[in-house]
N, C-alpha and C positions, 0 to 999 in steps of 0.2 A: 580657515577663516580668511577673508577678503580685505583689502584694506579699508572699503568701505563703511566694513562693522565696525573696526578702531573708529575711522574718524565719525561717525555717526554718533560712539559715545562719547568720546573726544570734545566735539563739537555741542552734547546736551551739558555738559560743564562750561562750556567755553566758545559760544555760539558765532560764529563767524561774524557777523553783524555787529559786535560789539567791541570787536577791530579799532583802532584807532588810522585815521583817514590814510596817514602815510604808510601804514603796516602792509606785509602782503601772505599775511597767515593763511593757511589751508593745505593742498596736495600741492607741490611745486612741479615734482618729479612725478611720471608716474601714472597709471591707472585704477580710478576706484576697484574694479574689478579682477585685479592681481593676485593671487593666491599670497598670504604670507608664509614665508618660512623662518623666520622670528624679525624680531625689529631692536633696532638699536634707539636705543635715549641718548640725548645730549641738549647740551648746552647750546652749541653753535653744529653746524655742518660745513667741517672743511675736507680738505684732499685725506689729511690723515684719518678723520670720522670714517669716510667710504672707505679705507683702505680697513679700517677695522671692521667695518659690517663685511664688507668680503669676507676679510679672515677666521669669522664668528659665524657666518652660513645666514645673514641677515639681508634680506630686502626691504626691509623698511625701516628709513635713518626719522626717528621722530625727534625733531630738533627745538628748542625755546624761540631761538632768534632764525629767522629766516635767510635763507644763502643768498635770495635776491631779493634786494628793497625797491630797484628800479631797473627799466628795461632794459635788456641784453640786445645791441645791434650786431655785433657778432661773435661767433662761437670759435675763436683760435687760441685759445689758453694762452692767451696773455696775459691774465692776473688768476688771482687765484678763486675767485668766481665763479666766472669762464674755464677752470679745469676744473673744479668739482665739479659742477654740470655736466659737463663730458664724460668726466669718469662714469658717475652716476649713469649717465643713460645706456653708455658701451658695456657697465655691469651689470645693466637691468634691474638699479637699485630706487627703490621711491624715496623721494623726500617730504615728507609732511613740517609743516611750522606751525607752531602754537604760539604767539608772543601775545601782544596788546589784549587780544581775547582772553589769554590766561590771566593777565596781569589784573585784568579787570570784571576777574570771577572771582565770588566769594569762596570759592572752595581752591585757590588757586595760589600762584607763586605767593603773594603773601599772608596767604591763611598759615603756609607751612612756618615764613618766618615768627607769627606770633607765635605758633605754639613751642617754638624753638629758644624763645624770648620767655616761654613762662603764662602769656596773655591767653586766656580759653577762649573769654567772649570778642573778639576783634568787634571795630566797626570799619566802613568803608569810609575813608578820609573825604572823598569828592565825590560822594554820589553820582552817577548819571542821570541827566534830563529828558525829557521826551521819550522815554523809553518803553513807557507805562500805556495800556488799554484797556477800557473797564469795557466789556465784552456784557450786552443785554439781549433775553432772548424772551419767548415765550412759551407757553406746554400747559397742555391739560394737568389740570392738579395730580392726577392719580400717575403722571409720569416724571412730578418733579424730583424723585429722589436719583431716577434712573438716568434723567438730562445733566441734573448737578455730577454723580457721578462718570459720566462721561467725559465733562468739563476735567474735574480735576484729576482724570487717566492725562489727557493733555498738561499735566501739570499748571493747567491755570489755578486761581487761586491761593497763588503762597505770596505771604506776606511776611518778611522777617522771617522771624523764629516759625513762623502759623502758615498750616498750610491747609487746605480744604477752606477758604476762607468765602463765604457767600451771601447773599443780601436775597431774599425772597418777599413778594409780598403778592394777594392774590385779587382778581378782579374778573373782570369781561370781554370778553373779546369779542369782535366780530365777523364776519366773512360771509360772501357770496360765492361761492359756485359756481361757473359757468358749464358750458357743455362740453368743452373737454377736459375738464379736469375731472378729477377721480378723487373724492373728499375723503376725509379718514374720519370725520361726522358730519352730519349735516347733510341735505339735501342739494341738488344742483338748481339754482336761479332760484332761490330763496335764499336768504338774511339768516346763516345761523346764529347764535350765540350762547358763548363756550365759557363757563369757570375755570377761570385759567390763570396759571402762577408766573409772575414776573421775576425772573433772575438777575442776578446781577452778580458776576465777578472777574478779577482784576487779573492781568495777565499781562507778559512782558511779548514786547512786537514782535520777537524773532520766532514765538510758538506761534503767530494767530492761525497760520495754515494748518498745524496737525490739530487744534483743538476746535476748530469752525470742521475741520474732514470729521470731528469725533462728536461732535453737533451732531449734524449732517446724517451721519451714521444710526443716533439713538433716539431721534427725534421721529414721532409718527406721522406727522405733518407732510404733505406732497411739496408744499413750499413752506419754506421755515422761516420767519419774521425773526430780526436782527439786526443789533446794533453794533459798531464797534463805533470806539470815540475816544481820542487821543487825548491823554491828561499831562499836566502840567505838573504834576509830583517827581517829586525824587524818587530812581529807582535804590532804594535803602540794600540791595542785594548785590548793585554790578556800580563798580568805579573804579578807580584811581587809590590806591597806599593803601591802608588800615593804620588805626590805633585801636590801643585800649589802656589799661592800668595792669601794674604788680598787682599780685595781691601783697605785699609789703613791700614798701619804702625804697631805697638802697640806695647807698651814699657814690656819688657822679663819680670818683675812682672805681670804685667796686663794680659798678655796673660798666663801667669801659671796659676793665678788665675781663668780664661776661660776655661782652658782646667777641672784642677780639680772641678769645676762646672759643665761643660757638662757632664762629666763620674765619677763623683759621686766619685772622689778616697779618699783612705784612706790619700794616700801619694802621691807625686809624688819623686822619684829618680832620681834626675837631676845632670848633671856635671856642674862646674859653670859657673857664668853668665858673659855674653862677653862684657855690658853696651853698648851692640847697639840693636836697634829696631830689633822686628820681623815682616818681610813681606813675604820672603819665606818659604812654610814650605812643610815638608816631613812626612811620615805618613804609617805605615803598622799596622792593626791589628794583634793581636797573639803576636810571637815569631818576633821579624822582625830583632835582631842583624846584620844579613847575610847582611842587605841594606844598612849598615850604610857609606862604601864607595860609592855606586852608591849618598847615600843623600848628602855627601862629594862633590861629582862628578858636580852635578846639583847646588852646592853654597847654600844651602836649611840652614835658619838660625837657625831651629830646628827642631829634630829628634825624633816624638811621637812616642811609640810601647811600647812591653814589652818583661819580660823576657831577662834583659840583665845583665850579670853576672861581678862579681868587675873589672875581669882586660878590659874587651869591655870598658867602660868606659873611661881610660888612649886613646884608640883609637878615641877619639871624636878632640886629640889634638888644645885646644880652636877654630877649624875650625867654630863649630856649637854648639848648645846646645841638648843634650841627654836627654830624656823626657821621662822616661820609667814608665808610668802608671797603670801597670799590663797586665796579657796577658785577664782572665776574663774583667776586666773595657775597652779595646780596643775593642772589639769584642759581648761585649752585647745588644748592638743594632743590630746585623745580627740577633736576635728574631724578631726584632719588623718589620726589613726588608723583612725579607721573608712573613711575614704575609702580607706586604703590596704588594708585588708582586702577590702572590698569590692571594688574595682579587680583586686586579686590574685586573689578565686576567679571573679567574672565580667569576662571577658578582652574583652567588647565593652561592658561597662558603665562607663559616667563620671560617676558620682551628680556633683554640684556642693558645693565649700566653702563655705560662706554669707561673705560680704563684709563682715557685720555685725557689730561688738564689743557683745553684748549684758551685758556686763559691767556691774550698775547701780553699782557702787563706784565714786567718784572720787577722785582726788585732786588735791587745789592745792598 
């Protein structure tokens, strides 16, 4: 298998495009066109990561957080940067990164934390904008079921929970002919007109090119009429955190004690306790300060993440309880997730967990 196939399916989870502007997600290291001979997951990709995908017979380090955030001027392993890259390439190891894209897939770093939490149905705390296309076409009646279906091979049409989601309605169409075209009815330099089905469904920007190619493709039409048109909806599928609800109560000791259980913390950094039960909760891996009004927003009775600095704190204004875990303890189970995704769609592939707590935080 090539590296290309990982990140192909990699990337249908987790679409490059939906990247946050500073991130530098995708192949770092490396040639799509690589043969693999297994891959290493992690957290981060440092010197010790490569020396274990050496050790492990692995060329491909697929890592959460990416080794380079900004540009390398030059290559003398003066930090520690600048030597994983070097080693990397001297060992002919790829480095792939999944961050911001993961973070802001529903099937992604915090899908794993709710169900870890107990929560089945998550929602996206911060939806994304502008992300949305309502894709309109047109077809002879007697091909609308074969066009829709085309459509939704491209996975257009999913909405939430619903997928095959489509609006049809039917009319008339027109066309002329000229003399070099070649009609699929109709006569050349005559006015035909055709009973014909109007489509309509919704799709996110980063499929428009495989689902316009799968148009294209099932459409009988020499030239195929089409619309796409940018909407103003929330994408309800790709953002920023999750929340959802327990399904029962549990008293703000109890459930601190749960969470520092589940992720293994050293501490937890919390603002104080409001002496009322927790049922709604809110949740970003990483860094998630940024969320803390949208968790505000949604009533959410506490606020798991990390990385959040003295005065964010004061901003929790006893509305909620501030839960900051660490950004490593939020986020170290996207190893053991990715493995599992990947395991699931390639049925003879066994990437490797990395052995390594590259966590540089301590605590005494």
């Amino acid at each position: 298998m090539k590296i290309a196939e990982i990140t192909a399916y990699l990337e249908g989870i987790a679409p490059l495009s939906s990247q946050e502007s500073y991130d530098n997600s995708g192949l770092i290291v490396g040639q799509p066109n690589t043969e693999i001979t297994n891959a290493l997951i992690s957290l981060d990709c440092t010197e010790i990561i490569v020396d274990e995908a050496i050790a492990r017979g692995c060329n491909l380090i697929i890592a959460h957080h990416p080794i380079v955030f900004k540009g390398l001027k030059k290559f003398n392993g003066s930090n520690y940067v600048e030597r994983t890259i070097i080693k990397a390439i001297e060992n002919k190891i790829a480095i792939y990164a999944i961050h911001t894209n993961l973070d802001n897939s529903k099937q992604g770093v915090n899908y794993k934390i709710g169900k870890l939490l107990g929560i089945n149905k998550p929602h996206i705390l911060a939806p994304k904008k502008n992300n949305l296309i309502k894709l309109i076409t047109y077809c002879p009646n007697d091909y609308t079921e074969s066009i829709k279906a085309s459509l939704f091979e491209g996975n257009a049409g999913e909405i939430g929970d619903y997928s095959e989601c489509s609006f049809s309605h039917q009319g008339i169409g027109t066309f002329k002919a000229n003399e070099d075209a070649n009609p699929f009815v109709g006569d050349k330099g005559e006015q035909h007109r055709e009973n014909e089905t109007r489509i309509e469904v919704v799709l996110n920007s980063h499929i428009v090119k495989k689902v316009i190619k799968n148009l294209l493709a099932a459409h009988p039409y020499e030239s195929v009429a089409y619309d796409l048109i940018p909407l103003a909806n929330i994408h309800l599928d790709e953002g920023a955190g999750m929340y959802g609800e327990l399904e029962v109560a549990m008293d703000e000791v109890d459930f601190l004690n749960k969470i520092k259980s589940i992720f293994n913390c050293g501490i937890i950094r919390h603002t104080a306790l409001r002496n009322k039960s927790i049922k709604k909760v809110a949740w970003c891996g990483g860094a998630g300060s940024f969320l803390l009004n949208q968790a505000k927003g949604i009533g959410a009775d506490i606020f798991i993440t990390g990385d959040f600095k003295y005065h964010e704190f004061f901003d929790a204004e006893n509305q909620l309880i501030i839960a900051d875990i660490g950004h490593f303890e939020s986020e170290q189970f996207t190893i053991e997730h990715l493995g599992y995704l990947l395991r699931k769609k390639f049925r003879t592939f066994a990437p490797c967990l990395t052995e390594n707590n590259t966590n540089p935080v301590k605590y005494f």
